[in-house]
C-alpha positions in Angstrom: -23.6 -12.1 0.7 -23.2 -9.2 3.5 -19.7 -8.6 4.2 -19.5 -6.6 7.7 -15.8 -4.9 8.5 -14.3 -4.9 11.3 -11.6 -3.4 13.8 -9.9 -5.6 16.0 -7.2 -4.4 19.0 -4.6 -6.4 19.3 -2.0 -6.6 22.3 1.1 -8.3 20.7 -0.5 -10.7 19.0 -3.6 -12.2 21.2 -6.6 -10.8 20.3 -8.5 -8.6 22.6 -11.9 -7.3 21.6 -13.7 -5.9 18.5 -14.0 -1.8 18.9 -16.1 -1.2 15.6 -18.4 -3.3 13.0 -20.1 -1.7 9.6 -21.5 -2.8 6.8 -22.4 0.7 5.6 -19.2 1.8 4.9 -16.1 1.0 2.1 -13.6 -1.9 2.9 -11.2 1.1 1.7 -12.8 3.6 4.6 -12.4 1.5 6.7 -8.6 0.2 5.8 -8.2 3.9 5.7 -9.5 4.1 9.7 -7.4 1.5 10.6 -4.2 3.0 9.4 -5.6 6.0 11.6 -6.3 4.8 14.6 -2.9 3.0 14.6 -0.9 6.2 13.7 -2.4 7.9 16.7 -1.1 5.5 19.2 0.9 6.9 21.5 4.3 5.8 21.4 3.9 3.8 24.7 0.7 2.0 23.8 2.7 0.8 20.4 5.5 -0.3 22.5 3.3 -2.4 24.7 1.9 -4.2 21.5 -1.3 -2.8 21.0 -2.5 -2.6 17.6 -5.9 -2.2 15.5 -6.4 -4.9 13.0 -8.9 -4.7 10.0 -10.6 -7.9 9.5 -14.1 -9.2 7.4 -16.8 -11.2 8.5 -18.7 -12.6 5.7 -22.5 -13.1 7.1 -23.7 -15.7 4.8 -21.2 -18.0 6.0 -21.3 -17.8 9.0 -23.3 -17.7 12.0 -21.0 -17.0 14.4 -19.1 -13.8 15.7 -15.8 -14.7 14.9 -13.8 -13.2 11.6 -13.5 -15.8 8.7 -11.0 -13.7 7.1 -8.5 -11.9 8.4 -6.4 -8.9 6.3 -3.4 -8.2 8.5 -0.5 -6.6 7.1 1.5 -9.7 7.0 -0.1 -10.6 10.0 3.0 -9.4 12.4 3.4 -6.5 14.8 4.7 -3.8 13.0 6.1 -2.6 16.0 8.2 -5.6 17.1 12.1 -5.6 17.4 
């Protein structure tokens, strides 16, 4: 079983496109990016709703370029009111 990470941007809560995919790399590195990439949004981007979302494909399952499991912190915009 290959289990491929991945980044996903988010605009409130539709999802927009994938910006990176590894399988080289720890599932903790790459938590570790997301939190990252999410602190450096600028204050207007996180008020729009944009957000980077860590998900994992798992290739032996599945064929198909979508996510079969998703890891969002509880899966909510942490920048909502």
């Amino acid at each position: 079983m290959i289990k491929v990470y991945e980044i996903h941007r988010y605009l409130n809560d539709q999802f927009q496109y994938v910006v990176a995919q590894t399988h080289k790399y720890t599932e903790e590195k790459v938590h570790r990016d997301v939190k990252r990439m999410n602190e450096m949004l600028s204050a207007d981007l996180r008020e729009s709703g944009v957000r980077y979302v860590f998900a994992i494909e798992d290739m032996a399952t599945s064929n198909k370029k979508t996510p079969t499991k998703y890891l969002h912190q509880q899966n909510k915009n942490p920048w909502a009111r």
